[in-house]
GUNU-570328 format. One record per residue (C-alpha): x, y, z; residue in three letters. Coordinates in nm, 3 decimals, m for minus. Example, Ala and Ser with C-alpha at 12.3 -4.5 7.8 and 13.67 -1.06 7.14 Angstrom:
px:1.230, py:m0.450, pz:0.780, r:Ala .
px:1.367, py:m0.106, pz:0.714, r:Ser .
***
This chain:
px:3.349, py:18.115, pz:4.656, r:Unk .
px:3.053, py:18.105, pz:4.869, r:Unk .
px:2.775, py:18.127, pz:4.583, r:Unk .
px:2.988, py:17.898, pz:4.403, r:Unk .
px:2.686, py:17.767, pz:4.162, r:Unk .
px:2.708, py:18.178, pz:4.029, r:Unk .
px:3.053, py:18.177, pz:3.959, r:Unk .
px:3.051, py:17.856, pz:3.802, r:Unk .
px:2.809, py:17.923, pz:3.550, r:Unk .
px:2.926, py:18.223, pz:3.476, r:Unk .
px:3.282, py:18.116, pz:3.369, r:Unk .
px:3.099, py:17.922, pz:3.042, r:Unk .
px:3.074, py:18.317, pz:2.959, r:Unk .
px:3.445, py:18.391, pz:2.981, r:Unk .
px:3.685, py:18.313, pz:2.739, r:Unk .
px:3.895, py:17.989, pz:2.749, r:Unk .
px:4.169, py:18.143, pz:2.909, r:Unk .
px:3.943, py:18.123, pz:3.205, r:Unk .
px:3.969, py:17.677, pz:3.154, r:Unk .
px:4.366, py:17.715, pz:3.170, r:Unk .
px:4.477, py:17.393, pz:3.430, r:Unk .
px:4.655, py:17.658, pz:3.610, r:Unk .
px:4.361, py:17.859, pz:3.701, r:Unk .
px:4.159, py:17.606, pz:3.811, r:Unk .
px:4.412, py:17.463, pz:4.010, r:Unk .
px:4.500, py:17.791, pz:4.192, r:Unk .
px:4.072, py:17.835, pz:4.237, r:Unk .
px:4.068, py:17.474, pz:4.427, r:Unk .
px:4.361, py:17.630, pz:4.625, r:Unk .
px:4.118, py:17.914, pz:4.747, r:Unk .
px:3.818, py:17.655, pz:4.777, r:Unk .
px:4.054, py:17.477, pz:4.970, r:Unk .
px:4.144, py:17.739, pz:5.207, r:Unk .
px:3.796, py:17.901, pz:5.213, r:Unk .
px:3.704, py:17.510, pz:5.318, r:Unk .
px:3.409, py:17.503, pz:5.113, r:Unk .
px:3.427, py:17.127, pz:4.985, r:Unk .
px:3.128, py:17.146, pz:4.835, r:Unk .
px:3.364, py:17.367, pz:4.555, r:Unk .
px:3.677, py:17.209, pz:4.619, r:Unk .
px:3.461, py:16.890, pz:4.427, r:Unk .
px:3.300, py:17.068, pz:4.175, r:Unk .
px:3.611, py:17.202, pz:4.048, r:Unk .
px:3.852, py:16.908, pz:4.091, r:Unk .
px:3.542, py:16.740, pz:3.799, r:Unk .
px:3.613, py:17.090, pz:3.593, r:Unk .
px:3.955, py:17.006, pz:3.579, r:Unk .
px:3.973, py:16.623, pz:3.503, r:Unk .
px:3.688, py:16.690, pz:3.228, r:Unk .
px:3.988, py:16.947, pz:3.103, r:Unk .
px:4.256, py:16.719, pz:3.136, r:Unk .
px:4.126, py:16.338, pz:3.144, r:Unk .
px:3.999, py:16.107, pz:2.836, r:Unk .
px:3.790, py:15.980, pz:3.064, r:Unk .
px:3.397, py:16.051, pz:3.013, r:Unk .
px:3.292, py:16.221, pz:3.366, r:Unk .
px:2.971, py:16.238, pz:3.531, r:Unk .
px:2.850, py:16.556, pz:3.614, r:Unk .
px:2.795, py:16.625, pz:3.982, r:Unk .
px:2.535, py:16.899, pz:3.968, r:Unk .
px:2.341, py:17.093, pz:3.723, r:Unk .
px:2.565, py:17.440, pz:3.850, r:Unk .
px:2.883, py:17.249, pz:3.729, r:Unk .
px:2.712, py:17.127, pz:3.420, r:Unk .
px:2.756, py:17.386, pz:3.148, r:Unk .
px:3.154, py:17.463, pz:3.292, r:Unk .
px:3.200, py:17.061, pz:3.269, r:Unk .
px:3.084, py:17.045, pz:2.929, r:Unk .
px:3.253, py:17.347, pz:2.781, r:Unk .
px:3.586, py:17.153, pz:2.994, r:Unk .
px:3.534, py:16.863, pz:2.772, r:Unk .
px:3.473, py:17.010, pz:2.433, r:Unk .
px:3.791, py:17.207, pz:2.478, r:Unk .
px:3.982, py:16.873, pz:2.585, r:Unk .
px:3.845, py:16.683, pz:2.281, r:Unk .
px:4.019, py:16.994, pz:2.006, r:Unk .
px:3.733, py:16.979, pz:1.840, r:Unk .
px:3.647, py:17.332, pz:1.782, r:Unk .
px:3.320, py:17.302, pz:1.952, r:Unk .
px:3.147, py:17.120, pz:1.705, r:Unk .
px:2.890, py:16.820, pz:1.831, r:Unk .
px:2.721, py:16.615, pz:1.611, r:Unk .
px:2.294, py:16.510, pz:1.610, r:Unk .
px:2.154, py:16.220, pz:1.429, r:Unk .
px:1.846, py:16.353, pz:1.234, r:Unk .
px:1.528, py:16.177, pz:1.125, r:Unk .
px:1.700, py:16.060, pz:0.837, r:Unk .
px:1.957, py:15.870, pz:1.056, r:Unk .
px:2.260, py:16.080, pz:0.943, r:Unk .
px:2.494, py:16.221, pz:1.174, r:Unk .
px:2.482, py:16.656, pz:1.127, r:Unk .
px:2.764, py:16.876, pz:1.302, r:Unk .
px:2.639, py:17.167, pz:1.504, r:Unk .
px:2.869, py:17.430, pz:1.622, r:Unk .
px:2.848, py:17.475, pz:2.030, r:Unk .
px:2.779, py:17.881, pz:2.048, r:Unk .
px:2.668, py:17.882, pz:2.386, r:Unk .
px:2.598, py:17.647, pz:2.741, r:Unk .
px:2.472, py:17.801, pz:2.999, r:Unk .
px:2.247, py:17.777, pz:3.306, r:Unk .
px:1.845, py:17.876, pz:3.229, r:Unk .
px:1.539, py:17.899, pz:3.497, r:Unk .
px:1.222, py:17.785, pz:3.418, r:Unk .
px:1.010, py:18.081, pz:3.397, r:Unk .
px:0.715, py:17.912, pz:3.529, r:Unk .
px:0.878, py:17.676, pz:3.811, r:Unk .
px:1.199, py:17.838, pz:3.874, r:Unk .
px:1.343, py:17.521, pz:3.839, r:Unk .
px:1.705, py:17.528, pz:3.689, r:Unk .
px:1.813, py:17.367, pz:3.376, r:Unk .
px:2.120, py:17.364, pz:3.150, r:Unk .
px:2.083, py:17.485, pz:2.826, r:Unk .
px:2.328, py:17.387, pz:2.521, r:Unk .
px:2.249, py:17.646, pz:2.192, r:Unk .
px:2.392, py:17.557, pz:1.887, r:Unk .
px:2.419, py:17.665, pz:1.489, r:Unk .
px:2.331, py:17.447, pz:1.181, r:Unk .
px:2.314, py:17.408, pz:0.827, r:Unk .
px:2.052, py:17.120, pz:0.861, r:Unk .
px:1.665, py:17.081, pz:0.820, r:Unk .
px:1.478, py:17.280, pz:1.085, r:Unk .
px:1.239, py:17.041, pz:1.273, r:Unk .
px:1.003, py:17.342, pz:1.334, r:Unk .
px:0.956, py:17.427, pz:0.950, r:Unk .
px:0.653, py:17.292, pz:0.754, r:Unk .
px:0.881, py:17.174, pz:0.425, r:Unk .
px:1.212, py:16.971, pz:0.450, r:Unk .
px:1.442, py:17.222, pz:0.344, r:Unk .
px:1.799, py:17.226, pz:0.458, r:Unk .
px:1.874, py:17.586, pz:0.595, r:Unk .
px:2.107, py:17.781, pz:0.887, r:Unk .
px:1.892, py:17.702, pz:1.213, r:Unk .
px:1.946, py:17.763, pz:1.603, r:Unk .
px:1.892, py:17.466, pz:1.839, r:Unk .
px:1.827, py:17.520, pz:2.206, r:Unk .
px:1.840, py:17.186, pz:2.373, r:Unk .
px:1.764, py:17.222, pz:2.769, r:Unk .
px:1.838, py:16.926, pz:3.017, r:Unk .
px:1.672, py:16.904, pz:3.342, r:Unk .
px:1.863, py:16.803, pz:3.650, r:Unk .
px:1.730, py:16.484, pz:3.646, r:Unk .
px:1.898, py:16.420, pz:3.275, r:Unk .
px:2.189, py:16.569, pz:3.392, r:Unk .
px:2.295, py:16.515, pz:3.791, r:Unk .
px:2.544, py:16.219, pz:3.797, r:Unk .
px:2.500, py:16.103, pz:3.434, r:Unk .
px:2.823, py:16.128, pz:3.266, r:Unk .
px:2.805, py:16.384, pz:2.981, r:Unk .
px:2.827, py:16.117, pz:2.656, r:Unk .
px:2.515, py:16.000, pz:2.788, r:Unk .
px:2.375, py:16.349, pz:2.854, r:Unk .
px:2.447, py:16.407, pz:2.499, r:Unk .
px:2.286, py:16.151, pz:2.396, r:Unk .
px:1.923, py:16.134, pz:2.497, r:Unk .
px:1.931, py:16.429, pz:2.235, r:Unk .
px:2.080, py:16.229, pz:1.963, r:Unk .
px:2.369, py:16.424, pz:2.014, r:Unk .
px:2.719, py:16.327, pz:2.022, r:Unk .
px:3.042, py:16.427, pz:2.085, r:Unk .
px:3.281, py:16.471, pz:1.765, r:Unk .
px:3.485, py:16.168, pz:1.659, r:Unk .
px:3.716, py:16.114, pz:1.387, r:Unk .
px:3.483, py:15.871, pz:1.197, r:Unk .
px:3.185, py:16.098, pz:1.207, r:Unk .
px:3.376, py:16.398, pz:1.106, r:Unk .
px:3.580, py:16.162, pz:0.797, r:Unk .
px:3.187, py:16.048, pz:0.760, r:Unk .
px:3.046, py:16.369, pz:0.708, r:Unk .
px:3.387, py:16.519, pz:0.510, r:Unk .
px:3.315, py:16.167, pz:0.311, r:Unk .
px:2.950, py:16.288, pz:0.165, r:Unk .
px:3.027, py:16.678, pz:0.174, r:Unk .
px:3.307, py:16.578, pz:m0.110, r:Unk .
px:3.060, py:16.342, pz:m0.260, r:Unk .
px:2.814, py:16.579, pz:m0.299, r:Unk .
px:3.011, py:16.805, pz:m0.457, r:Unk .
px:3.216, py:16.624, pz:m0.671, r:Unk .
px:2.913, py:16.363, pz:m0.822, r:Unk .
px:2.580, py:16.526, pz:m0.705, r:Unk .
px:2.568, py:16.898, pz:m0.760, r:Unk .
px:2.746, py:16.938, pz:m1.100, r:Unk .
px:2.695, py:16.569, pz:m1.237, r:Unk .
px:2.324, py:16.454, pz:m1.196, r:Unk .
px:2.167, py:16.824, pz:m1.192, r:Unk .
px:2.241, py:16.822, pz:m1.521, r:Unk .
px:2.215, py:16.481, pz:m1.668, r:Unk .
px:1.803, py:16.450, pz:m1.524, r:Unk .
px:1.484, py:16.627, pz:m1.576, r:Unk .
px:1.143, py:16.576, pz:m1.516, r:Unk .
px:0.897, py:16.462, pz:m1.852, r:Unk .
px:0.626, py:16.300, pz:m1.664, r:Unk .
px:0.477, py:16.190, pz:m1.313, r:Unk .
px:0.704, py:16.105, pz:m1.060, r:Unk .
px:0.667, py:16.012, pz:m0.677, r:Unk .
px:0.761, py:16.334, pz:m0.418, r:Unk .
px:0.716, py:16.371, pz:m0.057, r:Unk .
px:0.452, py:16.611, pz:0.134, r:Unk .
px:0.350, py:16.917, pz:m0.030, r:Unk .
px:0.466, py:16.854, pz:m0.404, r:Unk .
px:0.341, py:16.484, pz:m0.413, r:Unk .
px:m0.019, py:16.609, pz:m0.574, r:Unk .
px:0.175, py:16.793, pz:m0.829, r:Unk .
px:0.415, py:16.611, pz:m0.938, r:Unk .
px:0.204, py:16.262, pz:m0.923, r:Unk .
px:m0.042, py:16.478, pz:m1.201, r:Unk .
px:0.200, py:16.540, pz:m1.436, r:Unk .
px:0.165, py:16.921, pz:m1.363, r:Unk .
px:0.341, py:17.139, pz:m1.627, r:Unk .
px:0.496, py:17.310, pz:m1.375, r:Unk .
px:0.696, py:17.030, pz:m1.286, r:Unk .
px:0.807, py:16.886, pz:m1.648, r:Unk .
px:1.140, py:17.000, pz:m1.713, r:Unk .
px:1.225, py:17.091, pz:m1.365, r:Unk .
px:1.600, py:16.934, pz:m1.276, r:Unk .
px:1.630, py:16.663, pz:m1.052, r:Unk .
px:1.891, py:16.549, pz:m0.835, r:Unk .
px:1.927, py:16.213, pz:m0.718, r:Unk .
px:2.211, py:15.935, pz:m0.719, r:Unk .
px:1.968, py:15.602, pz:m0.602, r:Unk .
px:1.965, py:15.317, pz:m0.839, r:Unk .
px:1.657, py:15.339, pz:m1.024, r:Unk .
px:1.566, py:14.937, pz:m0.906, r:Unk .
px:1.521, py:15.140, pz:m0.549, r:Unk .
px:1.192, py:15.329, pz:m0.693, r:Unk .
px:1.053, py:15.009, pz:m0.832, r:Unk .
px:0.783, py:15.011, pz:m0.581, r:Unk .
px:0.624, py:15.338, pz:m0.664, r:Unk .
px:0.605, py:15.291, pz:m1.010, r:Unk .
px:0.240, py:15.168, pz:m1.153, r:Unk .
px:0.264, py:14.943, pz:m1.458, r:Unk .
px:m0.035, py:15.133, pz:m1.640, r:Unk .
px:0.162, py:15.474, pz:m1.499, r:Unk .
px:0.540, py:15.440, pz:m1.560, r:Unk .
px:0.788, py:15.697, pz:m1.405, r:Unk .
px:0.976, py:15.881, pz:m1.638, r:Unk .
px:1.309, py:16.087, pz:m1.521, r:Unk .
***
């Protein structure tokens, strides 16, 4: 137990037979007996971030990544978080890794949460919604004594609740039961229409390419009033 900051990171590595109650409890036993407080602490967080509803604050950045992994196996929720993106909805990400990461250039040590998700990658020139990894690092300073909610949070992450999952289960049946095999088929493009970025010179000059293309969309048509031109009307 002496280079306790070691072991603890290195449980988030080990299976969650390692989080069992009982195993902690018998590893403050040894803390205990070792008299290394400093441990004995740390792991009496561990295990009420296992056990507890409440929302802990983490007492170091070693304990960090075994805290959170603690509370995501408390919650049940199968290790999925969820981030609010740019377009204000609320995305799960599945929790594939936490760990402890140095700084290559200051040594300094920072927690690291990775994560997998069908979502649109911030690092990709179009908005296209594809399987990306997420790396999100907090510093000490975002970390030491915060509790871990509020860790989460100055990510726009958050942990998984019943209304975000019934929220997200909402449009994932909506999607598939109105969007993708209603209005794919009832709309397509026969003249210039408003787009976003990269296609908005093609599609605002009535391109050939575009005419006849499907379109998806479910929004009133009253909500594109303002980018259609009186001498130019929109056609879908």
């Amino acid at each position: 137990m002496k280079n306790s900051h070691r072991e603890l990171s290195d449980m988030i590595s080990l299976g969650d037979e390692v989080f069992n109650t009982d195993i902690i409890k018998h590893l403050i036993d040894v803390a205990r007996e070792e008299g290394v407080k400093t441990d004995v602490k740390n792991m009496e967080t561990i295990y009420k971030a296992l056990v507890d509803n409440d929302d802990l604050a983490v007492r170091n950045i070693n304990s960090f990544p075994a805290m959170m992994k603690a509370r995501l196996i408390n919650l049940e929720q199968d290790f999925w978080i969820y981030r609010k993106y740019k377009d204000g909805i609320y995305y799960p990400e599945l929790v594939v890794d936490i760990k402890l990461r140095s700084d290559s250039m200051t040594g300094q040590v920072n927690g690291c949460i990775s994560t997998k998700a069908y979502a649109i990658d911030d690092n990709y020139e179009k908005n296209e919604f594809k399987v990306v990894e997420h790396h999100y690092v907090f510093t000490p300073g975002e970390v030491v004594r915060r509790k871990l909610s509020a860790i989460l949070s100055e990510k726009d992450l958050y942990f998984s609740t019943d209304e975000l999952r019934k929220a997200h289960d909402d449009r994932v049946e909506r999607f598939y039961n109105v969007v993708r095999n209603g209005f794919a088929k009832q709309f397509k493009i026969t003249g210039p229409v408003h787009s976003e970025r990269s296609m908005r010179r093609s599609f605002s000059s009535g391109s050939k390419d575009c005419i006849g293309n499907k379109v998806i969309h479910d929004v009133p048509s009253d909500c594109f009033s303002h980018y259609v031109r009186s001498d130019r009307p929109t056609h879908i």
